[in-house]
C-alpha positions as CSV (number, residue, x, y, z in Angstrom):
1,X,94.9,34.8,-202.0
2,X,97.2,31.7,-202.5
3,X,98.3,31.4,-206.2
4,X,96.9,27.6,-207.4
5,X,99.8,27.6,-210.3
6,X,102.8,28.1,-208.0
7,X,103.7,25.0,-206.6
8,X,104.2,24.8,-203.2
9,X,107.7,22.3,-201.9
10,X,107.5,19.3,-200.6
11,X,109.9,18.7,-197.6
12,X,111.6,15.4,-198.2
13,X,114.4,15.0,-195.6
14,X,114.9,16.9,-192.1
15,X,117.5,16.7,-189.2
16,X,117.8,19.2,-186.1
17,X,120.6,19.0,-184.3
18,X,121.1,17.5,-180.4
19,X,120.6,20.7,-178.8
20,X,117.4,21.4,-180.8
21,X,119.0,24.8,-182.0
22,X,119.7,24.0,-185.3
23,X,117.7,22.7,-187.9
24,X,118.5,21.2,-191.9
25,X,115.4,20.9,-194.5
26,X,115.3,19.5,-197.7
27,X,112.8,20.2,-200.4
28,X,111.2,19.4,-203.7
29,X,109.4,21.3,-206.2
30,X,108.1,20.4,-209.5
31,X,108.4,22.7,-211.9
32,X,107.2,23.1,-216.2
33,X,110.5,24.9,-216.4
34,X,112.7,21.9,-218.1
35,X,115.8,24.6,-218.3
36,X,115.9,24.1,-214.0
37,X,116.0,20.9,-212.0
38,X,116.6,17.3,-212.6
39,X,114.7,16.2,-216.0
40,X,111.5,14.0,-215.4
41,X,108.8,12.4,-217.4
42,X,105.7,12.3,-216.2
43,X,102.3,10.7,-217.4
44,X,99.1,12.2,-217.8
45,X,96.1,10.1,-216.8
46,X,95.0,10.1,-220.4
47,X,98.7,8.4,-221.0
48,X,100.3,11.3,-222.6
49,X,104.1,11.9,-221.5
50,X,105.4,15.7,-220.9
51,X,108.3,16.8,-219.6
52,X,109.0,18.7,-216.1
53,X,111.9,19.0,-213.3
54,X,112.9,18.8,-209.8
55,X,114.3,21.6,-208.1
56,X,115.6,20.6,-205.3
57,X,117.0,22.9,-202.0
58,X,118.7,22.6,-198.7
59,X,117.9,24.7,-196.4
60,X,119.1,25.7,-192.8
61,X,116.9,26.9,-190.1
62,X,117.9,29.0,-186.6
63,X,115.6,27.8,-183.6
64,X,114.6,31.7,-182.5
65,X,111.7,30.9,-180.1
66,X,109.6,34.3,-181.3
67,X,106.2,31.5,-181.7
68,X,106.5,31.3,-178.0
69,X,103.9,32.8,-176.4
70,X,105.5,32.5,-172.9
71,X,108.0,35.6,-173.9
72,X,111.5,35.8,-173.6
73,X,112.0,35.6,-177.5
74,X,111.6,38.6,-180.0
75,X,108.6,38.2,-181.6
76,X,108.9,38.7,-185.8
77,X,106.2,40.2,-188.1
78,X,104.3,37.7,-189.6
79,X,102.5,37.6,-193.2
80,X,99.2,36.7,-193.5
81,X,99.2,33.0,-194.2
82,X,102.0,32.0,-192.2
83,X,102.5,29.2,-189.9
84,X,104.0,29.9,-186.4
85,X,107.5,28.3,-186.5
86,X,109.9,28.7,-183.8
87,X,113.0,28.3,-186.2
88,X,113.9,31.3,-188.9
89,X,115.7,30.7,-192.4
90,X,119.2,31.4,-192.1
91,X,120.6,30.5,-195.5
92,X,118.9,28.2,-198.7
93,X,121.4,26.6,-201.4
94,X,119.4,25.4,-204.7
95,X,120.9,22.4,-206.5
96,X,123.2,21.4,-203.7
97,X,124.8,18.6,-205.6
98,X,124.1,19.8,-209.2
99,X,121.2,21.2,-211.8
100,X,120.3,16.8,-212.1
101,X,121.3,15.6,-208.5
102,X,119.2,14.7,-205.2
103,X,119.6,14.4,-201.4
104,X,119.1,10.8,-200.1
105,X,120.0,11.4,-197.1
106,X,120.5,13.9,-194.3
107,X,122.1,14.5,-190.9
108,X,123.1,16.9,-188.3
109,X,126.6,16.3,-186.6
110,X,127.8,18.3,-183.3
C-alpha cells in the first residue's frame, strides 16, 4: 500500500530529444525537512505560516522500448504499482543548481 505521508514529485519541466531516444525530467517535491531544498512559507487555511522546502531534481531517461508489447525490446521486472514507461532512469542529480535554486527552463540539444 501507497504511503499517504511521502510525497509523491511533481514533474515540472520535460524535453526529449529529436530522435525520441533521450529524455530530460524535472521534478518537485515538498518536503517538512527545512535542512533540504529551497526555503518556503506556506499558509495553512486557518492562516497559520510553517515552514517547508523544495527539493528539486533533474533527471535523464533512456527510451528502452521493454512497454512494447510488439517485442523486440527486453522486457524489465516491474513492481507492483508501476506505470508502463518505455524510457528507464539513467542518472538523477538533486539540487542541480544549488540546496535554494530552480530549473526554469529546459531543453534537449543534438
Amino acid at each position: 500500500l501507497p504511503d499517504p505521508q511521502v510525497p509523491a514529485p511533481t514533474v515540472t519541466h520535460m524535453a526529449v530529444g529529436d530522435s525520441g531516444r533521450d529524455m530530460v525530467t524535472v521534478d518537485e517535491v515538498w518536503s517538512e525537512n527545512t535542512s533540504v531544498g529551497a526555503p518556503r512559507e506556506l499558509t495553512g487555511p486557518g492562516g497559520d505560516a510553517f515552514g517547508m522546502s523544495v527539493c528539486t531534481s533533474v533527471k535523464f531517461w533512456s527510451h528502452s522500448g521493454s512497454s512494447s508489447s510488439s517485442g523486440g525490446g527486453r522486457e524489465r521486472k516491474r513492481r507492483a504499482g508501476d506505470l508502463p514507461m518505455d524510457y528507464e532512469l539513467v542518472s538523477s542529480m538533486a539540487a542541480p543548481h544549488g540546496r535554494g535554486g530552480g530549473v526554469c527552463a529546459l531543453a534537449v540539444a543534438p
